[in-house]
C-alpha positions in Angstrom: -34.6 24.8 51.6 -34.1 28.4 50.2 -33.0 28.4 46.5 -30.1 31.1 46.5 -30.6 33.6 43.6 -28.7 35.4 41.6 -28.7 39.4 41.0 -31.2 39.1 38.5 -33.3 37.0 40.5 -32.5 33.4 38.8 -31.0 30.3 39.9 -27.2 30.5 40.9 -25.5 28.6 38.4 -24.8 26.0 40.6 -28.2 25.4 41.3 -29.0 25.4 37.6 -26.9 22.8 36.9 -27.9 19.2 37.0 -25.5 17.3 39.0 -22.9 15.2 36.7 -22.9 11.3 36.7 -19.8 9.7 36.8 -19.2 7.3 34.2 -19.3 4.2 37.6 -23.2 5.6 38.8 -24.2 6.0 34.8 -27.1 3.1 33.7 -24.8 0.2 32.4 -21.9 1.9 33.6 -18.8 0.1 32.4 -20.8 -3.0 32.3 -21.9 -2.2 29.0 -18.5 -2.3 27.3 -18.2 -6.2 29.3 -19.9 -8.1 26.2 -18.6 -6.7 23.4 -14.9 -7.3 25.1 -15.9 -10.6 25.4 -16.7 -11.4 22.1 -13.2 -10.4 20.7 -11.1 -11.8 23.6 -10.8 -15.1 22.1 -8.7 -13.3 19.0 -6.3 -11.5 21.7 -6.4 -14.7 23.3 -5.3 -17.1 20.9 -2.7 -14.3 18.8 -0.7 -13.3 22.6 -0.4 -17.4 22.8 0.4 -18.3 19.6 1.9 -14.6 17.9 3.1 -12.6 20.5 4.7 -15.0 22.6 6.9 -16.9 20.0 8.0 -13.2 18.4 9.1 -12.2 21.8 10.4 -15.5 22.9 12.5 -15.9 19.8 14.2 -12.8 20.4 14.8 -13.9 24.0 15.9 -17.3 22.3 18.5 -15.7 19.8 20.8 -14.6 22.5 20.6 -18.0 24.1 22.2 -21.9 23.0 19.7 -24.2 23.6 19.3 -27.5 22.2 15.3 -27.6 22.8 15.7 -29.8 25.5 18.6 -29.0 28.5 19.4 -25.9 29.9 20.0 -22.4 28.1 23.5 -20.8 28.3 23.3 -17.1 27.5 26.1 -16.2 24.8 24.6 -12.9 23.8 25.1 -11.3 20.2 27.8 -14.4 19.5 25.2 -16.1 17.7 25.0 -13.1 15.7 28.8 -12.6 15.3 28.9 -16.3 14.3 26.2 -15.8 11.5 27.8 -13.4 9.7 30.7 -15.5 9.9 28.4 -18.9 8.2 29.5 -18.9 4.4 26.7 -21.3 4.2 24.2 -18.6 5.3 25.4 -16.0 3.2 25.2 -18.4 0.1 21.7 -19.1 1.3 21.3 -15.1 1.0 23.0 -15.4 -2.6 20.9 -18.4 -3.8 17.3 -16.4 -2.1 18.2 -13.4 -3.7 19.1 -15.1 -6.9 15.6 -17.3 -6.9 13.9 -14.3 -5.7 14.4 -12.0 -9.0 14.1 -14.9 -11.6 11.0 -15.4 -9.9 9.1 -12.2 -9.3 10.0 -9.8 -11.9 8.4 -11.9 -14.9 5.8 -13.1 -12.4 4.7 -9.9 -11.8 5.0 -8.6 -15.5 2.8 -11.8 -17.1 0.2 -10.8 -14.3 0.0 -7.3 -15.8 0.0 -8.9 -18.8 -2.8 -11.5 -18.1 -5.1 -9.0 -15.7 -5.5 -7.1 -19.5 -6.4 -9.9 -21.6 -9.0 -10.7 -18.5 -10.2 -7.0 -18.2 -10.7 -6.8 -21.9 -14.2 -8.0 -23.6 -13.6 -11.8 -23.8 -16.0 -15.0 -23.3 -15.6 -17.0 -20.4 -13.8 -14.4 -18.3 -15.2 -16.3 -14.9 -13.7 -19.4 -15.9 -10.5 -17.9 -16.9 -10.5 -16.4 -13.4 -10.9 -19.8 -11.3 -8.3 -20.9 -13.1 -5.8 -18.6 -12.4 -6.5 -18.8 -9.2 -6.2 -22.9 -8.7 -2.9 -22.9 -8.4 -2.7 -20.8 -5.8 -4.4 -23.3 -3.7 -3.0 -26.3 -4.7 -1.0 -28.0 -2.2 2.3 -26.9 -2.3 3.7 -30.1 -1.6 1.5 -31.6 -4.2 2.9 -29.4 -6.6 6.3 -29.9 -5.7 6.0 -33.4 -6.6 4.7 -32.7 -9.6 7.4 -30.7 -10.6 10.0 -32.6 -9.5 8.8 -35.9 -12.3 8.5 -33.0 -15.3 12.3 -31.1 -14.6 13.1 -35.4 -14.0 16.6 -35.5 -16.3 14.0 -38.0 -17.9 10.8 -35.7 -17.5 8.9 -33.9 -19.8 11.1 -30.9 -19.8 13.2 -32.2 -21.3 11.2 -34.5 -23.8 10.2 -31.3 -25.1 13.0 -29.9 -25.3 14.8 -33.3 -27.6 11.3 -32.9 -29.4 12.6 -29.3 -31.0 16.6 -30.3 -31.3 17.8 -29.2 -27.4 19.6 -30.7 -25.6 18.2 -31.9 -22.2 19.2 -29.7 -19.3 20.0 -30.8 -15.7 17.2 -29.2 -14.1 17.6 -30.1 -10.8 21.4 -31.1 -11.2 23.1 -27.7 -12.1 23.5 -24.3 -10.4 21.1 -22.4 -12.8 19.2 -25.3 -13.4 17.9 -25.5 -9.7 17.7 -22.2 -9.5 15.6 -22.2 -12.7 13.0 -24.6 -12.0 12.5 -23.5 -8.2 11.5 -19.9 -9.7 9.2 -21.7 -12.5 7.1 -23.1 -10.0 7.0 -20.2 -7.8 6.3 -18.2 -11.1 3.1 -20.8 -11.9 1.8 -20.4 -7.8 1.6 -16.6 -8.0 1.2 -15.7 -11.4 -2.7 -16.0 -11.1 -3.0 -14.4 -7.9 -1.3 -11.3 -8.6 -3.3 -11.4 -12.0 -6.2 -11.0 -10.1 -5.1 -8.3 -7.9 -4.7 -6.5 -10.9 -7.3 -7.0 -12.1 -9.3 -5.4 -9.3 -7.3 -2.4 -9.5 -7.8 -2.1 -13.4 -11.8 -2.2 -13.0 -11.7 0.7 -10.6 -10.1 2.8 -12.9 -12.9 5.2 -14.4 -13.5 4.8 -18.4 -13.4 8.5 -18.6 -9.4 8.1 -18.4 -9.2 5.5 -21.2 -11.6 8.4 -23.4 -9.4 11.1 -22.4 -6.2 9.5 -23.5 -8.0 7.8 -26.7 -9.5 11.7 -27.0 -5.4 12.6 -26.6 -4.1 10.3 -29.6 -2.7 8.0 -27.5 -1.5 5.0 -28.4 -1.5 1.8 -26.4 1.7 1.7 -25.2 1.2 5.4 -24.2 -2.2 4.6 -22.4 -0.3 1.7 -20.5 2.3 3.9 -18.6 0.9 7.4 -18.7 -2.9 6.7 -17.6 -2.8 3.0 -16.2 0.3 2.3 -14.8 0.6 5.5 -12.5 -3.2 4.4 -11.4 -2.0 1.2 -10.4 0.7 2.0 -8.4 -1.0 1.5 -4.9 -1.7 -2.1 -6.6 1.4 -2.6 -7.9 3.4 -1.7 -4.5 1.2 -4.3 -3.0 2.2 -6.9 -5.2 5.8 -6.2 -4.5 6.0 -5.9 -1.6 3.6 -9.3 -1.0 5.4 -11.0 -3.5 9.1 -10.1 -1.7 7.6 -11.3 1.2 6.8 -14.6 0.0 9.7 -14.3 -2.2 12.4 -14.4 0.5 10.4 -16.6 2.6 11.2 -19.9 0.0 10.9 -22.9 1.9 8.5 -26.2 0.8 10.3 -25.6 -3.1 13.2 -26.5 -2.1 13.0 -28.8 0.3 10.5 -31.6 -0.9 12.1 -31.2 -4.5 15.6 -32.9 -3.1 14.2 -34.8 -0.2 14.5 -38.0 -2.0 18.0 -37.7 -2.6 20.8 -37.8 0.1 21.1 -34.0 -0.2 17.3 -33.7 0.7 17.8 -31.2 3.3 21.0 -29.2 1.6 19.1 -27.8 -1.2 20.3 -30.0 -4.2 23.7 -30.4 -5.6 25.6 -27.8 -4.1 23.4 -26.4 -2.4 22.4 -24.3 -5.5 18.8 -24.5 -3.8 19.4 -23.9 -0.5 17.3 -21.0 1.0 17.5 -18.6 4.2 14.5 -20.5 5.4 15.8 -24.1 4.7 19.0 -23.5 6.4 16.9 -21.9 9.5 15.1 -25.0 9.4 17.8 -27.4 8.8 19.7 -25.7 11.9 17.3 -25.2 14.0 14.8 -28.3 13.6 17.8 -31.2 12.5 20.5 -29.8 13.9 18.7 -28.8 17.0 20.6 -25.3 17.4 17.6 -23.4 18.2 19.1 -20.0 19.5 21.2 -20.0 16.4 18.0 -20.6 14.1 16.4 -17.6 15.8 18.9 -15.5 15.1 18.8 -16.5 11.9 15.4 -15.8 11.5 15.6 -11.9 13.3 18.3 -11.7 10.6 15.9 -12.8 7.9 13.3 -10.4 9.1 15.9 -7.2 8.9 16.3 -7.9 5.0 12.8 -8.3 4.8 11.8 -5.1 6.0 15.0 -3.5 3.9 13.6 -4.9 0.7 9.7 -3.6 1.9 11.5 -0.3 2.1 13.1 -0.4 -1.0 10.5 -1.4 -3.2 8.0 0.9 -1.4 11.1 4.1 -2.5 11.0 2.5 -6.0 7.6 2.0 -7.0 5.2 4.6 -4.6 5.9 7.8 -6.0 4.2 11.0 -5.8 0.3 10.9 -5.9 0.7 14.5 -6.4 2.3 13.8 -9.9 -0.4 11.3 -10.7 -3.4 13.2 -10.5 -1.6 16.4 -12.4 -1.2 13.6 -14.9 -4.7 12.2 -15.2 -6.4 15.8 -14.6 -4.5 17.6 -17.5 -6.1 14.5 -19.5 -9.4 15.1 -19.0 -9.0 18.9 -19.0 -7.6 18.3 -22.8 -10.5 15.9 -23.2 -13.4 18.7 -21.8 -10.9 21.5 -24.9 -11.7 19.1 -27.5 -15.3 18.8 -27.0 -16.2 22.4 -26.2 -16.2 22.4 -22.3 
């Protein structure tokens, strides 16, 4: 067969060309792509059944009344309408938000607080670090028991407290009491963990930073929240916005710490400890109103992701700002020496 030639005597450029494989004739074709699909399938697998589903189905679920067991009736946003209409959910919302801020704010300041005293030059940091970190794993349950014998009207609260002249306080018998002792141990899980986190983020800070301002004349307070603090910020918006998280999610606190009293499931004495997520589950899994519970929780997931917004507004700021900040340091720094 004649080759066909160009003007100046080469191949066409169709002749030239090699013909194309299509990605079905290429060696493996899309064969290749088989195993690798198969080794991460049981992941899709297993989060579709078990994570996808029940988010979708729960939606499904809040515009439905269903007992668990007969027939669903569809009542539409009603459940809604009757939610906002629960005074018992809203004081849930009072009592979450109320446990919430007694909770995190000093929990996250005495992590700043103890992620310095670890990052400065002291024996036995390793040790100090397990530590921390126990309670984080301890069972909560565990804990909760605990608890519940020391805030005792008879516990070692308040034995300590008659030790130094105080009176004993009803720890688990008044409003702020409750409220108190439900954020002390939420303040004791955490506290190491975020301490931690901190920690990390104050290592990866360069040293250079703590010369320039030293270099500078600052003082420590002026080192904390002009060099430190705005380096942390990516840190510190991951702790609040974790900690909210877990914060508004309060559940096991409240309910094993009045389960042995005929208000077990009410969250104390009036229901000073009762929680968005213990009223979900005291609808939902005792009273068996599970369309109502649902709607409670897509409800509970709205504040949640107002709160993320909010702290995210609050605490992000400008990076821009941050590195004008730490580079008019170090230019100061390179002045004083000579560069």
């Amino acid at each position: 067969m004649a080759t066909v030639l160009d003007p100046a005597g080469a191949p066409a450029a169709d002749e030239r060309r090699p013909a194309s494989r299509t990605r079905s004739t290429t060696p493996g074709g899309r064969r290749r792509h088989v195993p690798p699909l198969l080794a991460i399938s049981p992941f899709y697998v297993l989060f579709a059944v078990f994570g996808a589903f029940p988010i979708v189905f729960s939606v499904y679920l809040s515009f439905q009344d269903w007992d668990g067991i007969g027939d669903m009736r569809f009542v539409g946003f009603r459940q809604y309408g009757w939610l906002l209409q629960d005074s018992v959910f809203w004081h849930s919302v009072l009592n979450t938000f109320e446990i919430w801020f007694l909770s995190t704010v000093p929990m996250l300041f005495l992590a700043l607080v103890l992620a310095f005293l670890l990052h400065s030059q002291v024996r036995f940091t390793g040790v100090y670090r397990v530590a921390y970190f126990i309670p984080n794993v301890t069972s909560m349950v565990a804990m909760t028991v605990v608890f519940g014998s020391v805030f005792a009207q008879a516990g070692l609260a308040n034995a300590v407290l008659r030790a130094i002249g105080v009176d004993g306080i009803g720890w688990l018998s008044s409003e702020w009491g409750i409220k108190s002792s439900v954020s002390l141990m939420i303040i004791w899980r955490w506290v190491g963990y975020n301490a931690l986190i901190f920690l990390a983020g104050l290592q990866a800070i360069p040293t250079e930073h703590f010369e320039a301002a030293r270099v500078d004349g600052a003082n420590s307070r002026q080192t904390l929240f002009r060099v430190v603090l705005p380096q942390l910020r990516p840190v510190v918006l991951f702790a609040a916005v974790t900690s909210t998280i877990n914060g508004l999610q309060i559940f096991t606190e409240s309910q094993v710490l009045f389960q042995s009293t005929d208000v077990g499931t009410t969250g104390g004495p009036g229901q000073e400890g009762m929680t968005i997520v213990l009223y979900l589950w005291q609808k939902a899994f005792k009273e068996h109103q599970f369309g109502y519970g649902a709607a409670m929780g897509w409800v509970l997931f709205a504040i949640i992701a107002i709160f993320t917004v909010i702290n995210w507004r609050l605490v992000a700021g400008s990076d821009d700002d941050r590195r004008s900040g730490i580079a008019g340091l170090l230019r100061r720094k390179g002045a004083r020496h000579g560069r």
